[in-house]
C-alpha positions as CSV (number, residue, x, y, z in Angstrom):
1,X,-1.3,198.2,327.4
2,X,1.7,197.0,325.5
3,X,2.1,199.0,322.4
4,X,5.7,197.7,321.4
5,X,5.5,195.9,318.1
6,X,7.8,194.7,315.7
7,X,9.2,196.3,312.8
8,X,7.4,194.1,310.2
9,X,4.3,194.5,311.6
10,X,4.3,198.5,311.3
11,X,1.0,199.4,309.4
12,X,0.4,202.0,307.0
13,X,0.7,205.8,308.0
14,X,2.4,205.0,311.5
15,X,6.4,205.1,312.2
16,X,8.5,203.3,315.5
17,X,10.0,206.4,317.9
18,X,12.7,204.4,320.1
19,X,11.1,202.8,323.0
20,X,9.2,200.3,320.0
21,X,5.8,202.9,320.2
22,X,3.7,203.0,316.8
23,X,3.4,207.0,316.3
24,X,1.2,208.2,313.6
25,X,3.2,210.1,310.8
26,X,0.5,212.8,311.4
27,X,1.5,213.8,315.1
28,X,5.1,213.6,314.3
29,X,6.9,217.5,313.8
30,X,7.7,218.2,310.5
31,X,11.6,219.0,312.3
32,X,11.8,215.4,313.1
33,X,10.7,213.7,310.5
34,X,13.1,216.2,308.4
35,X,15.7,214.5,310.8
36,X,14.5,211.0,310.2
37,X,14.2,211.4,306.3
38,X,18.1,213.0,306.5
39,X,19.6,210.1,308.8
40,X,18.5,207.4,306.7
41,X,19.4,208.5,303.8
42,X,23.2,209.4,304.3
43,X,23.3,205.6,306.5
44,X,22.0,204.5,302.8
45,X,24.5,206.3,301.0
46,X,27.0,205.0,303.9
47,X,26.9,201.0,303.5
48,X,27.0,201.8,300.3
49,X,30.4,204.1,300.6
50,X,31.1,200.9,303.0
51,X,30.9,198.3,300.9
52,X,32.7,200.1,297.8
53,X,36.3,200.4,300.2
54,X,35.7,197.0,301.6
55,X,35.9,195.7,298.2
56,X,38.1,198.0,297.4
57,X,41.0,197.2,300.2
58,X,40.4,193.4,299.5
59,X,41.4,194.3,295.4
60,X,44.4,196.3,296.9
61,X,45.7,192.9,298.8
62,X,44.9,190.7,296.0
63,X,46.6,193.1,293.6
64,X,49.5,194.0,295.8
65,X,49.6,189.7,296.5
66,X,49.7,189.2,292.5
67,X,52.5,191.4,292.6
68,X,54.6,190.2,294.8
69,X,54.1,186.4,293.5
70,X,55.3,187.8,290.3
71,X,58.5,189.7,291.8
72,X,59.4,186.6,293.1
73,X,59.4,185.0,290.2
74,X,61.9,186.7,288.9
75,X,64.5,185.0,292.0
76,X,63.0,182.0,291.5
77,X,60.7,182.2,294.8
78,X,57.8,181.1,295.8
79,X,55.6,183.5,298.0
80,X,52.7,181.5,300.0
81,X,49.9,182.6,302.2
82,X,48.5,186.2,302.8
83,X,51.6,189.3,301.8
84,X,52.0,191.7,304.6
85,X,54.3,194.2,305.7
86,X,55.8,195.7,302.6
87,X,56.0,199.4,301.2
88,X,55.6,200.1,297.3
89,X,56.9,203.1,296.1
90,X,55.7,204.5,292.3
91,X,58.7,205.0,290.0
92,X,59.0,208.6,291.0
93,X,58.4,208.4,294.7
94,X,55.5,210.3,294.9
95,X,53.6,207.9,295.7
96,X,53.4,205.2,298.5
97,X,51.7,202.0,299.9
98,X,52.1,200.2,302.6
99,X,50.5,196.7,303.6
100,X,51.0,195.8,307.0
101,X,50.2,193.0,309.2
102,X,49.4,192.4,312.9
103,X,48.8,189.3,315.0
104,X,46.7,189.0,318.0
105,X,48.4,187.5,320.7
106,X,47.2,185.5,323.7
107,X,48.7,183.2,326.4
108,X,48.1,179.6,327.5
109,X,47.9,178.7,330.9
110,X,51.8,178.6,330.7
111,X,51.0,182.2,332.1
112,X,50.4,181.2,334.9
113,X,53.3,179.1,335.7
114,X,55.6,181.9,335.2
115,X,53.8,184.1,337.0
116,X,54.5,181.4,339.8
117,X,57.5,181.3,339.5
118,X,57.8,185.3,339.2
119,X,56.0,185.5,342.5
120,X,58.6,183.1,344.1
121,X,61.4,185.3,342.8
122,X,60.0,188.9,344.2
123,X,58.8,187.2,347.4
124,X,63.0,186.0,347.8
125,X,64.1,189.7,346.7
126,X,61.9,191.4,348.4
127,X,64.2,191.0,351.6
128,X,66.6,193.8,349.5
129,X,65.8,194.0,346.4
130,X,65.3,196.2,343.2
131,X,61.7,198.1,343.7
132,X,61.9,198.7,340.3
133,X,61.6,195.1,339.3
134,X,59.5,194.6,341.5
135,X,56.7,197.0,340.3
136,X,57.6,196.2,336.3
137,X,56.7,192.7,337.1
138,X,53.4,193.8,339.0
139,X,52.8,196.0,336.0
140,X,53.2,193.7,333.5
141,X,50.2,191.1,334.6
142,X,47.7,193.7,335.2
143,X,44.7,192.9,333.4
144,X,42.4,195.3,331.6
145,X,38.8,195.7,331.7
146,X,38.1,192.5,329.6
147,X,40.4,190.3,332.1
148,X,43.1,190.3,329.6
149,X,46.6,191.1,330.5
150,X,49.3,193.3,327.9
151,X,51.4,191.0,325.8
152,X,53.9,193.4,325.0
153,X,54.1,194.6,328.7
154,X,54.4,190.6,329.3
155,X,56.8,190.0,326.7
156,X,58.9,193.1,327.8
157,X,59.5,190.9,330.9
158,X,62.2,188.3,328.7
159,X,64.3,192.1,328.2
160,X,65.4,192.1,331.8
161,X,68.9,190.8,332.9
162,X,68.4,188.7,335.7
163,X,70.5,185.9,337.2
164,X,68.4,183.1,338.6
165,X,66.9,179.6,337.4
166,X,63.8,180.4,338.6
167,X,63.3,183.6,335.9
168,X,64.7,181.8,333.2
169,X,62.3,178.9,333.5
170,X,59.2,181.8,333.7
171,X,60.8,183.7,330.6
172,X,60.9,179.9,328.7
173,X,57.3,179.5,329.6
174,X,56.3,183.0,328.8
175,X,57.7,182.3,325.2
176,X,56.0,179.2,325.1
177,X,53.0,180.1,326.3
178,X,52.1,182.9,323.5
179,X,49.3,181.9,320.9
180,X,49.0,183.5,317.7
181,X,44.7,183.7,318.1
182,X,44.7,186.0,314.5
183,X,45.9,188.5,312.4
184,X,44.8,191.7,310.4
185,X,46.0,193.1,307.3
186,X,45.9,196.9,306.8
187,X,46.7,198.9,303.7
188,X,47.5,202.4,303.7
189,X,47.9,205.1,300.8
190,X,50.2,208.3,301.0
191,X,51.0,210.8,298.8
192,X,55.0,212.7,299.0
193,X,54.4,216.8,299.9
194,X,56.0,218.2,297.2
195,X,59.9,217.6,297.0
196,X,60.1,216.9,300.3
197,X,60.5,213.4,302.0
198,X,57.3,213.8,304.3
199,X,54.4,211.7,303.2
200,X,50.5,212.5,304.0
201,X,48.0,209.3,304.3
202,X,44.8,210.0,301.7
203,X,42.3,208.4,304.0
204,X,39.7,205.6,303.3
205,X,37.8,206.7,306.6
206,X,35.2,209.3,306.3
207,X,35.3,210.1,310.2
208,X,38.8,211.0,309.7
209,X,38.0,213.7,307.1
C-alpha cells in the first residue's frame, strides 16, 4: 500500500519522515522531533537573515549608483547603465567598498572554426614542432563536466606569438566568436587593521563566519 501523500494533505497529529511516510507525532523520539523543531526554526530565522542582505546589497548598488551619477556631475558626465568595478574609500581610510563586476562569457560556433583551423596548424607542426604548443592548444579546448570549455584558457590562446595565416584567422574568430551571455555585480565591505594598510572583508555570509 502506497502511504506517500502530499504535504497539504497531512492530517492532524501526523508529521512526513523523508521517503513521503505519514508518522504519527506520538511514535516519533522526543530527540528527533527536538531536531525537527530546531531545523525549522533557524531555516525560518534564515530566509529571513536572507532576505534582509539581499535587500540590503541591492540598496548598496543603488546607493553606490546615486553616487557615482552625482560625482559625475560635477565633470559634466553622464554615467548610464549598472556601476561596477569601483573602490570607495571613507575620508580617513579606514574604511573600504568595493563594487565589482563580472561577465559570463560563451562562444558561438566561431569556436569551432578556429579550432579547425588550430587542428590544421598542429597537424603541419607536428612534423617538428613546439610540444609545448601543442599541448596548450589541447589544453585550452578541454571541456568541463557541463560540456563547456575555459574562456580564459581559450582566450589565453590570442597571447601566443605565432607566425602563420592560418592562426591569425583562428585568433580573429576566437575574438569574434565570444558572447557576453550575463553579468554579476558583487559588493564587498572591509575594514583597515589598525594603521596598517592591510584590509579585512566584514562578511555578509553566515557560512563564512
Amino acid at each position: 500500500m502506497n502511504t506517500e501523500v502530499k504535504k497539504e494533505e497531512i492530517p492532524a497529529g501526523y508529521i512526513m519522515d523523508r521517503d513521503g511516510r505519514l508518522v504519527h507525532k506520538d511514535r516519533i523520539k522526543p530527540v528527533d522531533k527536538a531536531r525537527d523543531d530546531l531545523v525549522k526554526k533557524l531555516t525560518k530565522e534564515a530566509r529571513k537573515v536572507s532576505g534582509t542582505i539581499a535587500e540590503f546589497r541591492e540598496k548598496s548598488f543603488e546607493d553606490i549608483g546615486a553616487f557615482a551619477n552625482v560625482s559625475a556631475e560635477k565633470y559634466g558626465a553622464k554615467l548610464g547603465g549598472k556601476k561596477g568595478n569601483m573602490t570607495l574609500f571613507s575620508f580617513d581610510g579606514s574604511l573600504m567598498i568595493k563594487l565589482s563586476q563580472s561577465e559570463n562569457k560563451s562562444f558561438d560556433e566561431r569556436l569551432q572554426i578556429a579550432k579547425s583551423l588550430i587542428d590544421e596548424c598542429i597537424h603541419e607542426w607536428m612534423k617538428g614542432s613546439n610540444k609545448n604548443i601543442q599541448a596548450l592548444v589541447s589544453d585550452a579546448f578541454q571541456v568541463d563536466k557541463e560540456g563547456r570549455v575555459s574562456t580564459s584558457k581559450v582566450m589565453g590562446l590570442r597571447r601566443l606569438d605565432i607566425e602563420d595565416p592560418r592562426w591569425d584567422n583562428a585568433m580573429k574568430a576566437i575574438a569574434d566568436a565570444v558572447q557576453v551571455t550575463g553579468s554579476k555585480r558583487y559588493v564587498r565591505f572591509y575594514e583597515r587593521v589598525g594603521d596598517t594598510e592591510e584590509y579585512v572583508p566584514i562578511s555578509l555570509d553566515a557560512a563564512s563566519a
